[in-house]
C-alpha positions as CSV (number, residue, x, y, z in Angstrom):
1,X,-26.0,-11.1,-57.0
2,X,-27.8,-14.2,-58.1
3,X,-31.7,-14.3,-58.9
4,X,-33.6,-15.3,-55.4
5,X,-34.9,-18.3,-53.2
6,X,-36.2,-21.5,-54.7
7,X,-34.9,-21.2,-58.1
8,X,-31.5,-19.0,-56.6
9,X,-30.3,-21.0,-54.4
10,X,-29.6,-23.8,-57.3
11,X,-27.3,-21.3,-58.9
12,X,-25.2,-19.3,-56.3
13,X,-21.8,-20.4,-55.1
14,X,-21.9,-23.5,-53.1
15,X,-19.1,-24.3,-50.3
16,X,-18.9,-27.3,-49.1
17,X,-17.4,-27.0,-45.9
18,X,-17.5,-24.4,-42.7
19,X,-14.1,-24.1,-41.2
20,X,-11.2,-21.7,-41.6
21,X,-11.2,-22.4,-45.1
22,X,-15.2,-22.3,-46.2
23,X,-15.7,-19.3,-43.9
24,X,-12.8,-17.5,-45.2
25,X,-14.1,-18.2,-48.7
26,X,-17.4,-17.4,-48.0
27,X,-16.2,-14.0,-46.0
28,X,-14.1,-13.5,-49.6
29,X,-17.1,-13.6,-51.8
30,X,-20.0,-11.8,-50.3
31,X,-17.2,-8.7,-50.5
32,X,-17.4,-9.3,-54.2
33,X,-21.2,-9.2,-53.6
34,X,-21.9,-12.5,-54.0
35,X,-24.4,-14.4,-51.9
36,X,-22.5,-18.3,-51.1
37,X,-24.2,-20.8,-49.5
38,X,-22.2,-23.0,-47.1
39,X,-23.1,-26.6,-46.1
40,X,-21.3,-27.8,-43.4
41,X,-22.3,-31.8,-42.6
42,X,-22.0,-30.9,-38.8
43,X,-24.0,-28.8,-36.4
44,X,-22.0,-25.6,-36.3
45,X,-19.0,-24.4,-37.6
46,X,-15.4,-25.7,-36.7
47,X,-12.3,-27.9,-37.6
48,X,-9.3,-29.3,-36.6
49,X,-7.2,-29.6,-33.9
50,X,-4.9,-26.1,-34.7
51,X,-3.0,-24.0,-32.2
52,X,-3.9,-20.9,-33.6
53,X,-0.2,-20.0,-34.0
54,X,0.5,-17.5,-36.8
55,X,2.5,-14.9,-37.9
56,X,1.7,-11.1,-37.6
57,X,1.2,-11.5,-41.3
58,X,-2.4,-12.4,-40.6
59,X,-3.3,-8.6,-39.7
60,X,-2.4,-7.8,-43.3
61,X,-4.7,-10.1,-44.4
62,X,-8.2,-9.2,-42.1
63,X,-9.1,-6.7,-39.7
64,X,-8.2,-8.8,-36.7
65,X,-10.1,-7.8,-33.2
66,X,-7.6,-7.0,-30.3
67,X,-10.0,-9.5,-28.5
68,X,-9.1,-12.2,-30.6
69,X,-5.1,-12.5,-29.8
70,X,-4.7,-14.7,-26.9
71,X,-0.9,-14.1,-26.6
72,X,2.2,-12.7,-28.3
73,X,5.8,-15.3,-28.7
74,X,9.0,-13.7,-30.2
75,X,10.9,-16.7,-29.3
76,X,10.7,-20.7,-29.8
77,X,13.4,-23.4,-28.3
78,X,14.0,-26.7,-30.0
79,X,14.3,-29.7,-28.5
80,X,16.6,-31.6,-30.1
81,X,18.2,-35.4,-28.9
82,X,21.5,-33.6,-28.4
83,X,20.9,-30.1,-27.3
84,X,18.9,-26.8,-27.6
85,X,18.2,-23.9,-30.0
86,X,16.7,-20.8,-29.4
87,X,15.1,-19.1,-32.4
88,X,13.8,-15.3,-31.6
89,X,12.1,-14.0,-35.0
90,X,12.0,-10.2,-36.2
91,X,8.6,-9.6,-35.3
92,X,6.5,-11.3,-32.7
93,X,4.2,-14.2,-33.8
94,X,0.1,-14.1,-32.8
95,X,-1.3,-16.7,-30.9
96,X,-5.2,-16.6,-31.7
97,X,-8.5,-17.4,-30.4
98,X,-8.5,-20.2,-33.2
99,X,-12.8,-21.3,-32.0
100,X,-13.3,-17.3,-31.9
101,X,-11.8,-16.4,-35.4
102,X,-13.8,-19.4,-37.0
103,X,-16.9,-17.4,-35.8
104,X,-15.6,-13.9,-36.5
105,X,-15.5,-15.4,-40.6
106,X,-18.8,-16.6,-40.2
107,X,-20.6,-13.8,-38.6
108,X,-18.5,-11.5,-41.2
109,X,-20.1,-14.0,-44.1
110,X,-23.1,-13.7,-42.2
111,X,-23.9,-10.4,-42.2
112,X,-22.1,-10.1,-46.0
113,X,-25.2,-12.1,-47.3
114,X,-23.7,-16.0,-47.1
115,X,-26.1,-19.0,-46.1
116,X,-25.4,-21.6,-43.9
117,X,-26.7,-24.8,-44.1
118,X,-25.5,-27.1,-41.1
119,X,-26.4,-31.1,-40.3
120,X,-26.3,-31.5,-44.1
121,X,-23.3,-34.0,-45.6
122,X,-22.7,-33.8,-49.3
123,X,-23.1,-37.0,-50.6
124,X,-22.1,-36.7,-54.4
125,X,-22.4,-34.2,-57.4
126,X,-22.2,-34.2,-61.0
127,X,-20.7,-31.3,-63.5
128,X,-22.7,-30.5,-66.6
129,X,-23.9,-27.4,-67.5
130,X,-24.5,-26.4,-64.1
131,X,-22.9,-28.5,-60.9
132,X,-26.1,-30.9,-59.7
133,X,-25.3,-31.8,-56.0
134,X,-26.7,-33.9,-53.8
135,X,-27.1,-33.6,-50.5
136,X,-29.0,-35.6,-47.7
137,X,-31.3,-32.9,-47.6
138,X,-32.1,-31.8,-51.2
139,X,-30.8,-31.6,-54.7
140,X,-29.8,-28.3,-56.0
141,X,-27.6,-26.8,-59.1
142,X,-24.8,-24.3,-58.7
143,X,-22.7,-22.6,-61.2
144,X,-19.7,-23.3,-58.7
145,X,-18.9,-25.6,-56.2
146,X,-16.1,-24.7,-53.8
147,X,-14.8,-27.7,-51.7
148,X,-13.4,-27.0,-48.6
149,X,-15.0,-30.3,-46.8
150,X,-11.7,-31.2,-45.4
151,X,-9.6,-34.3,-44.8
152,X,-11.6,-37.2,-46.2
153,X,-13.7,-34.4,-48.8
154,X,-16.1,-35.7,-51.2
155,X,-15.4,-33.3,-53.7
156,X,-11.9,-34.4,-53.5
157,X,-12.4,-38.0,-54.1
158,X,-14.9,-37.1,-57.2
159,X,-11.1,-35.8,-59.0
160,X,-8.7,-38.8,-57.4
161,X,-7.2,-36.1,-55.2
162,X,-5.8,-38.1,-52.1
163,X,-3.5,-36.7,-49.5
164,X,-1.5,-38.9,-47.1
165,X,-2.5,-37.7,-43.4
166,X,-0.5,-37.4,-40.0
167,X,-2.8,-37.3,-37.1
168,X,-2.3,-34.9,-33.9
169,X,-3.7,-34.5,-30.4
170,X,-3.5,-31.3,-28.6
171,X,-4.5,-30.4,-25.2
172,X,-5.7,-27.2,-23.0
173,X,-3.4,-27.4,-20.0
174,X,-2.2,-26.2,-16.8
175,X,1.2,-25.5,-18.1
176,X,2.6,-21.5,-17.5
177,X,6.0,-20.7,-20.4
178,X,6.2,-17.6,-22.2
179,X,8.2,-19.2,-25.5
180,X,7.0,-21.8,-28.0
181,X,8.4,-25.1,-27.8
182,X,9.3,-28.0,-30.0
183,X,10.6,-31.1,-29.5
184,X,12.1,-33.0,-31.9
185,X,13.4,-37.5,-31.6
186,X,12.2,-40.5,-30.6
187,X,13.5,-39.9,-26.6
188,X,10.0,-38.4,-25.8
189,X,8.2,-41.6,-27.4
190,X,6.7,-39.8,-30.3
191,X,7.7,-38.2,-33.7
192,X,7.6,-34.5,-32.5
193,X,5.9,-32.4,-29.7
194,X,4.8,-29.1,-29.1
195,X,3.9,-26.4,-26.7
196,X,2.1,-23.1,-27.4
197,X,1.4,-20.5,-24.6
198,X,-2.2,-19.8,-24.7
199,X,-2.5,-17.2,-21.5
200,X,-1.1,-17.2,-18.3
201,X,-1.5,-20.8,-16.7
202,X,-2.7,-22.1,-19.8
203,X,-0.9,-23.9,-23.1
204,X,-1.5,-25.7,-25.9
205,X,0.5,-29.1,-25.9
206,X,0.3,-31.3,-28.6
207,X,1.9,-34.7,-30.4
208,X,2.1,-36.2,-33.8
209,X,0.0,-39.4,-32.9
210,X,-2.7,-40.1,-30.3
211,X,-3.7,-39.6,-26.9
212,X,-1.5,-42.1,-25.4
213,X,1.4,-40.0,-27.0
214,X,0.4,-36.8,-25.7
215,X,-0.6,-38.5,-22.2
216,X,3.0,-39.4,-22.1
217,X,4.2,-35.9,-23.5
218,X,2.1,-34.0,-20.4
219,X,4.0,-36.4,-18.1
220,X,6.9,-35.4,-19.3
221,X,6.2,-31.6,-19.1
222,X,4.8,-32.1,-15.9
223,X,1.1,-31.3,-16.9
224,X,-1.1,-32.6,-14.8
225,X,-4.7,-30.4,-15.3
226,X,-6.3,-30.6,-18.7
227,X,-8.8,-28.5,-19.4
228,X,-9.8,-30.1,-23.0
229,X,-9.2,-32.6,-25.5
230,X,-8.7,-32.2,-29.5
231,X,-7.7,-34.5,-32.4
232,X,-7.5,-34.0,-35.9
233,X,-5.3,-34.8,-39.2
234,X,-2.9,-32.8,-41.2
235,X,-3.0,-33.5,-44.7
236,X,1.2,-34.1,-46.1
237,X,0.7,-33.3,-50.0
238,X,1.2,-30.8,-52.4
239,X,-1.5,-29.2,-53.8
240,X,-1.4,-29.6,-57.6
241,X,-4.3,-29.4,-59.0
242,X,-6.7,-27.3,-57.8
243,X,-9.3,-25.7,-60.3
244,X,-11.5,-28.1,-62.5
245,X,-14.8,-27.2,-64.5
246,X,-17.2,-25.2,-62.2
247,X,-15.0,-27.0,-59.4
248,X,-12.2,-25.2,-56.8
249,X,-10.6,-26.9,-54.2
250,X,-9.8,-25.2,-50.8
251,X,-8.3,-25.7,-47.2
252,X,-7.6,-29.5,-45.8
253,X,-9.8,-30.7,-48.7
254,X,-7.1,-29.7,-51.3
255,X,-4.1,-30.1,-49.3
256,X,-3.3,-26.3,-48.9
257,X,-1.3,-26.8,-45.6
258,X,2.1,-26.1,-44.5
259,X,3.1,-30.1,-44.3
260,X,5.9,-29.6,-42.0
261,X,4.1,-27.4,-39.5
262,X,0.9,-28.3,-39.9
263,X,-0.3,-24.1,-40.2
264,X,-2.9,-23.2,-42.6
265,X,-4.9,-20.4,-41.2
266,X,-2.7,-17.4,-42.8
267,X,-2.2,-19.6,-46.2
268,X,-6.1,-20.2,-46.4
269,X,-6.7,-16.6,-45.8
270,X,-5.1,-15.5,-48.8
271,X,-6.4,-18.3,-50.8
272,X,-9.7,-17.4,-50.2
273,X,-9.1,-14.0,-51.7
274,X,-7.5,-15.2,-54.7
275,X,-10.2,-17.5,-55.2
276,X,-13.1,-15.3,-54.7
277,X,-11.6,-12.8,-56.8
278,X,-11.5,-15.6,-59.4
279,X,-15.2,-16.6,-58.9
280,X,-16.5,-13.4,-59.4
281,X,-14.2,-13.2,-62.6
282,X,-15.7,-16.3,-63.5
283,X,-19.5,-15.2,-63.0
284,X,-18.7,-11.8,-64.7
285,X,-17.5,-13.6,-67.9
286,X,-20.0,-16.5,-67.9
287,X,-16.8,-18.7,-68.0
288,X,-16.6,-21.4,-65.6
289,X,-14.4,-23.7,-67.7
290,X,-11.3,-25.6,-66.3
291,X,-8.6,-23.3,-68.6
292,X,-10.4,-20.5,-66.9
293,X,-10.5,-21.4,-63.6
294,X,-6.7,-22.9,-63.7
295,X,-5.8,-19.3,-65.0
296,X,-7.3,-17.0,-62.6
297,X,-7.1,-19.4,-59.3
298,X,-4.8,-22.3,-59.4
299,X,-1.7,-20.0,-61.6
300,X,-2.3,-17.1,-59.1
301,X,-1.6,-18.8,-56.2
302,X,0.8,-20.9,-57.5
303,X,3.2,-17.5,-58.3
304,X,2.2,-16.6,-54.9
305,X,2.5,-19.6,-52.3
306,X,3.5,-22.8,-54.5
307,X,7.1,-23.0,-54.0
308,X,6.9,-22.6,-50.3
309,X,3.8,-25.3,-50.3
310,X,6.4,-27.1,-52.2
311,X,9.4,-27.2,-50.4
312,X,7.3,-28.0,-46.8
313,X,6.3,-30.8,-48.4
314,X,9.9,-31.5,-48.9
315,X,10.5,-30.8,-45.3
316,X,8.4,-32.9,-44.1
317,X,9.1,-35.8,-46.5
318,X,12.8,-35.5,-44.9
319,X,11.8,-35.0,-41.7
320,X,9.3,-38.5,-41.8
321,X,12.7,-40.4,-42.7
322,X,15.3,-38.7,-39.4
323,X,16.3,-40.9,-37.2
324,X,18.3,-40.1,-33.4
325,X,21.2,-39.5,-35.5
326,X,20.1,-37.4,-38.3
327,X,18.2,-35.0,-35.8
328,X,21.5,-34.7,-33.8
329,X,23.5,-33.8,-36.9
330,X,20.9,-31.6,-38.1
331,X,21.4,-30.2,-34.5
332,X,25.1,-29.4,-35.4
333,X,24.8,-28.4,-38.6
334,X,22.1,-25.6,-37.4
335,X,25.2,-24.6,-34.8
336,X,27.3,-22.8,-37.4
337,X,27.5,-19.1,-37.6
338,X,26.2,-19.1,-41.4
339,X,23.4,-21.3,-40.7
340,X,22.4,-19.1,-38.0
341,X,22.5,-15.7,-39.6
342,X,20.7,-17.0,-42.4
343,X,17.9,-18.0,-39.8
344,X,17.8,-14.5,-38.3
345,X,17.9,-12.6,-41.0
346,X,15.7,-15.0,-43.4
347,X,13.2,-16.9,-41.2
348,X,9.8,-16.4,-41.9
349,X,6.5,-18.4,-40.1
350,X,4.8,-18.5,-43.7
351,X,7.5,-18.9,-46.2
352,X,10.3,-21.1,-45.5
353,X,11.5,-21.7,-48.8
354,X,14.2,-18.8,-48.6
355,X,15.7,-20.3,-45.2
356,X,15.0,-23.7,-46.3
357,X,17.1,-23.2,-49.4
358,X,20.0,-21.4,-48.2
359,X,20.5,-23.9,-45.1
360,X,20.8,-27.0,-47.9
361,X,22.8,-24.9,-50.0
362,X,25.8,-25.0,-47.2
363,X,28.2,-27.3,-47.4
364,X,27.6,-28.9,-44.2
365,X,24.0,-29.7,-45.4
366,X,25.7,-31.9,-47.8
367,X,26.6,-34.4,-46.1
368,X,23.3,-35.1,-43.8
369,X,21.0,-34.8,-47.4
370,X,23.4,-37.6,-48.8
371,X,22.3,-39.5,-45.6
372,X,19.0,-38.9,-46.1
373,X,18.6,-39.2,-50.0
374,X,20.4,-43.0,-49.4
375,X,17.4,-43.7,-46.3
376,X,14.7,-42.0,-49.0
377,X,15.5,-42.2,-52.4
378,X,12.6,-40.4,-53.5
379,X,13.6,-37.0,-51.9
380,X,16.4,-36.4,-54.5
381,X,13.3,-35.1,-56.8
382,X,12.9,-32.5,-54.1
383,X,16.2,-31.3,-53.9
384,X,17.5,-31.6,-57.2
């Protein structure tokens, strides 16, 4: 534990940030009994639009209250220009309370030690000996700053880390299914919608894009009630560099989101660990230093997660250049008894990479990656 109050709080972990990601983090670190303080630039804790969607992975990863799972899915149907595919997965996925687990991590931090400071926007920092930040409030030192300030972070922009963004809108509606829905083309006037049962009566129904696309979406369904609004932006990046002197990178504000879904809550989770486990490392060796950090953070969860971050990346680089026609042949090609078993047997919410790799490895992949490395020449660095 750090020395205490005035002089303390210049040199305890800092998070900048109180979402999934800072929370998590936080959560992380007062269970290696460290004491993080959290400033958050708004007046509680939050984030983005999310449906809450994850895999049952997540209960390997925290102590998740019963109270918190609003549903279970064990089967999704996509929408595609040309027909329909229904996709039941070995084990059923979670659909959480996402406002509810946001507050379990900060009660958990809470009670673990963690300080949150809220209506307080970081406004720059400097790394020297110690991390000096500023905020609107006061000027403090750290040993370690942790930013997890999401899309648009100032920590960030301080190392030229910029992620290209796709904004969503999502709605609470009056709207009863018992299966996860996607739907794929340009026939619905929008890049991709989706529809996530929430409880009985109740979904979440979202589009790339804004309002006006998701008005038109709820038409479409048939939704008429809403209940509530949300918007928000998914970072589309790769993650790679992460650790810096005294400096890690977490959640939105490093880019550590599944690009093609737009999931992050399970990915974050483990992050968190890995990177608490590293500050603690860090604060038992009195080495903060980049080569440090980049060994015990950034290479950890690289071996872990990397290639999968990679290759949805990939995805959704591909999937940003489909047209009518390429959806429809990816339609077909998804048709054949190979591709199918390898989706069974294979599919995984978190890590798509072994699916994803097997699928392009199929002959009748070849011909629609050809189609799409000629619209996107850049993608041939992702599949080659």
């Amino acid at each position: 534990m750090r020395e205490k109050e005035d002089m303390v709080s210049s040199y305890r972990p800092v998070i900048i940030g109180a979402g999934v990601a800072g929370c998590a983090f936080a959560y992380h670190l007062t269970k290696q009994n460290e004491k993080p303080i959290v400033i958050e630039k708004k007046a509680g804790i939050g984030g983005k639009a999310c449906t809450g969607l994850v895999s049952k992975r997540i209960t390997d990863l925290i102590n998740l209250p019963k109270k918190l799972i609003k549903n279970r899915v064990k089967t999704a149907v996509v929408h595609f220009p040309n027909g329909d595919m229904e996709v039941k997965g070995k084990e059923e996925a979670i659909v959480l309370d996402r406002e509810g687990f946001v507050e379990e991590l900060y009660e958990r931090a809470k009670k673990g030690g963690a300080e949150f400071l809220f209506n307080e926007r970081l406004l720059r920092f400097v790394v020297a000996d110690k991390v000096i930040f500023k905020t609107e409030k006061r000027t403090k030192k750290t040993d370690v700053l942790i930013g997890a300030d999401g899309v648009g972070s100032v920590v960030a922009q301080k190392y030229g880390l910029y992620s290209k963004t796709k904004s969503v809108t999502q709605a609470f509606a009056e709207y009863d299914t018992d299966v996860v829905e996607i739907f794929l083309g340009q026939d619905y006037g929008y890049p991709f919608g989706y529809v996530v049962p929430y409880e009985k009566g109740t979904s979440i129904i979202g589009v790339g894009g804004g309002r006006p696309n998701l008005e038109k979406f709820l038409d479409f369904l048939g939704a008429k009630k809403v209940f509530k609004w949300q918007a928000g932006a998914i970072p589309v990046s790769y993650p790679k560099y992460s650790a810096f002197e005294r400096v890690l990178m977490a959640g939105d504000a490093g880019g550590f989101v599944k690009a093609f879904s737009g999931g992050s809550i399970n990915i974050n989770l483990m992050l968190a660990k890995i990177g608490a486990t590293a500050v603690k490392k860090a604060y038992d060796s009195g080495n903060f230093s980049t080569r440090f950090l980049s060994q015990n953070y950034e290479k950890v969860w690289k071996n872990k997660i990397g290639k999968d971050l990679k290759d949805n990346f990939l995805i959704r680089n591909v999937y940003d250049s489909m047209g009518e026609s390429e959806f429809s042949m990816l339609y077909d090609l998804l048709q054949h008894e190979e591709v199918k078993r390898a989706i069974s047997e294979k599919a995984d919410m978190d890590f798509y990479s072994e699916v994803f790799r097997t699928i392009i490895k199929n002959k009748k992949a070849w011909g629609l990656g050809l189609r799409m490395i000629l619209k996107n020449p850049s993608l041939i660095r992702g599949f080659f």
